[in-house]
N, C-alpha and C positions, 0 to 999 in steps of 0.2 A: 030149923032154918039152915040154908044149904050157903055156902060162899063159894064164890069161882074164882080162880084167880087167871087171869089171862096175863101172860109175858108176850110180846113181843122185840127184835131186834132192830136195834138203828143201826144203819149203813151205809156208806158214801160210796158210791163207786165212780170211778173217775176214767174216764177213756180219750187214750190218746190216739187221735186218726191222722193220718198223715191229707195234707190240705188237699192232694192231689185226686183223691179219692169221693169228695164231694163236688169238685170238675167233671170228674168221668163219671159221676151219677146225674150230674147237668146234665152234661151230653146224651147221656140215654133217655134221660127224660123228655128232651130235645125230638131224635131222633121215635121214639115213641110216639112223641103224638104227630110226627109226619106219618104214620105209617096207618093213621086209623082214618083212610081217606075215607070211608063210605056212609058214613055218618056224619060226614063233615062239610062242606060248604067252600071254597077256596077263589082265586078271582087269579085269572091266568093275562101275563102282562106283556108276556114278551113268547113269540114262536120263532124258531131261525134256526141262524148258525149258534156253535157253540160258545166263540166269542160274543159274539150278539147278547147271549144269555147273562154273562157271566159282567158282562159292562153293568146292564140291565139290573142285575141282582144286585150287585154293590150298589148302584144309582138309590135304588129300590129303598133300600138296609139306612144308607145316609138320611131319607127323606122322612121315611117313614120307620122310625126306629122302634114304634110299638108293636110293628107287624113284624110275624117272622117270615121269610122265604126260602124253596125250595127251588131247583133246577132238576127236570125229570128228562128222561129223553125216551122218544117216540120214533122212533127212526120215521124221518130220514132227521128230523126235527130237534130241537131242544126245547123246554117248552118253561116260565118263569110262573109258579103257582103261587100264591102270596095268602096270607094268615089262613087260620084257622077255624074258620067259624061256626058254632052248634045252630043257628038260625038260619035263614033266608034273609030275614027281616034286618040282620046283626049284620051279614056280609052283604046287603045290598047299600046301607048306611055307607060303610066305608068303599064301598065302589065308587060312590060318588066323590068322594076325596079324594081317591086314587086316578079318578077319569081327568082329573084336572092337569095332573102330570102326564098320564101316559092314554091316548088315544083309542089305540085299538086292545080295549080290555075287553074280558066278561065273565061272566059268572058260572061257575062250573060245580057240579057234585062227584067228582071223580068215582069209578066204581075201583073194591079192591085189585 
């Protein structure tokens, strides 16, 4: 008859991260998933001036705080692209919610 005997070790490890560092991983997390526009689905609210844009996008941000929004520019244009979304079916839902506020919307698949 054979025995085995297995040891293993316990261990705590403890990491301190400064708070700042999990912001700036927000942020790129952020910034990431703006940038994967061709897969994605979006609903454009505002086309203009730059100020025009930037009214628009706070308006946007206060109303509708579960979408997020971008400001892209097209020359001659600024143009207001609002959430993210993996369906048709997902971003044409909330078009209709957003038609309510803003008039001359629509729905867009942006290419990269």
């Amino acid at each position: 008859m054979t025995t085995n005997r297995i040891t293993a070790q316990n261990s705590n490890l403890s990491v301190n991260q400064d708070p700042k560092f999990e912001q700036l991983l927000n942020e790129k997390r952020k910034s990431n998933t703006n940038l994967s526009y061709s897969d994605r689905y979006k609903i454009q609210i505002f086309n203009g001036a730059s100020e025009g844009a930037k009214k628009t996008l706070n308006e946007f941000r206060q109303e509708f705080k579960n979408l997020d929004g971008t400001i892209i520019f097209n020359t001659p244009n600024y143009k207001v692209w609002v959430g993210n979304f993996r369906t048709r079916m997902e971003a044409e839902r909330n078009l209709v919610d957003i038609q309510r506020k803003y008039k001359n919307v629509f729905l867009i698949k942006p290419n990269k």
